[in-house]
N, C-alpha and C positions, 0 to 999 in steps of 0.2 A: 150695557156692554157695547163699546164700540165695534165697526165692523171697519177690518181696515181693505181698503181697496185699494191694488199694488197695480201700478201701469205697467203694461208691456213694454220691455226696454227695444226701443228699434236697433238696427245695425249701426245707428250712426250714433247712437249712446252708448253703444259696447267699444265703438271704434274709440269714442272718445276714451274710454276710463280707461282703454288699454295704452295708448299711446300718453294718458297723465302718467298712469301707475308703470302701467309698465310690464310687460310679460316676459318670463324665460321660459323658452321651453331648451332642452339638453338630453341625449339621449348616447347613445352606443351601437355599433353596427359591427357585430364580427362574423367573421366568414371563416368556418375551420371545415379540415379536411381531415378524417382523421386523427381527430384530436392532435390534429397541427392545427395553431391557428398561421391561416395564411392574410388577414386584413383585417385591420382593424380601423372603423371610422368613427370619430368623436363628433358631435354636432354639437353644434351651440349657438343658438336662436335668439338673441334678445329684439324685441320690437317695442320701439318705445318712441315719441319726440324727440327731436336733435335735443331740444331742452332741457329733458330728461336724463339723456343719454351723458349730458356736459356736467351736469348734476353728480351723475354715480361717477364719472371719471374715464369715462368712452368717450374720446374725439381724434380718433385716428385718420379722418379724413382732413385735419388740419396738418398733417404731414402726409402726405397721399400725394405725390406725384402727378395723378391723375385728378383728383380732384380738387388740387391747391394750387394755385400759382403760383404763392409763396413757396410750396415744398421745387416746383421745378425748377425756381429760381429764375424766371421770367421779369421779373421786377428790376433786375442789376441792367440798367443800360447798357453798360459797359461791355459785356456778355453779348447782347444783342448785336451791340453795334461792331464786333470782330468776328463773331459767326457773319452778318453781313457783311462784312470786309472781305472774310475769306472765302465766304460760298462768288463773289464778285470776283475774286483773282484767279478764281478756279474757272470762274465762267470763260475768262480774259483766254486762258490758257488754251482748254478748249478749241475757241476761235481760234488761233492763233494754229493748231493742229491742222483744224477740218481746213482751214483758209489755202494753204498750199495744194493739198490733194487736189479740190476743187480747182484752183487753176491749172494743175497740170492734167486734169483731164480736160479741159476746154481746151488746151494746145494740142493735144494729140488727134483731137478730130480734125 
C-alpha cells in the first residue's frame, strides 16, 4: 500500500492557480426597509491574469480612457499639435490683457 504525502500548498501556489484558473466570486447586497427594498448592490469579483482575463473575453482596459493611450487618443499628432496651438494663442491673449493694466499702473505712481 502506498502512502501518498501531499505538500503544503504556500501562498504563492494558490496565488498562482488562481490567477492561471481564475476565480469569481459574485454576491448581492440589499438594503430593505420595510419590506421596501431601498438598495440594491450587485458585486462581481473576477481575479485572474491579464492573460486569462483576454482569453475569456475581459479587456476593457484596452478602451479605458485612463489606462489606454490609444482610447484617449493621444496618438493623433494632429490633435496634439492644435490643443498646442490653442492653449499658445490663449496664452498670447492673456499677455496681451495683463500687459496694459501693468503699464497703466506704473504711470500712475
Amino acid at each position: 500500500m502506498a502512502i501518498e504525502h501531499r505538500q503544503p500548498q504556500g501562498l504563492v501556489d494558490i496565488r498562482d492557480k488562481i490567477l492561471d484558473k481564475g476565480l469569481v466570486v459574485a454576491g448581492d447586497v440589499k438594503v430593505s426597509l420595510a419590506n421596501v427594498e431601498l438598495l440594491t448592490i450587485q458585486l462581481r469579483l473576477v481575479i485572474c491574469s491579464v492573460d486569462k482575463a483576454e482569453a475569456i473575453g475581459i479587456n476593457w482596459w484596452r478602451s479605458d480612457r485612463f489606462y489606454s493611450a490609444d482610447a484617449r487618443g493621444l496618438n493623433e499628432p494632429k490633435d496634439y499639435e492644435a490643443l498646442k496651438a490653442r492653449v499658445h494663442e490663449l496664452e498670447q491673449q492673456l499677455n496681451a490683457r495683463a500687459l496694459p493694466t501693468a503699464k497703466s499702473e506704473r504711470k500712475g505712481r
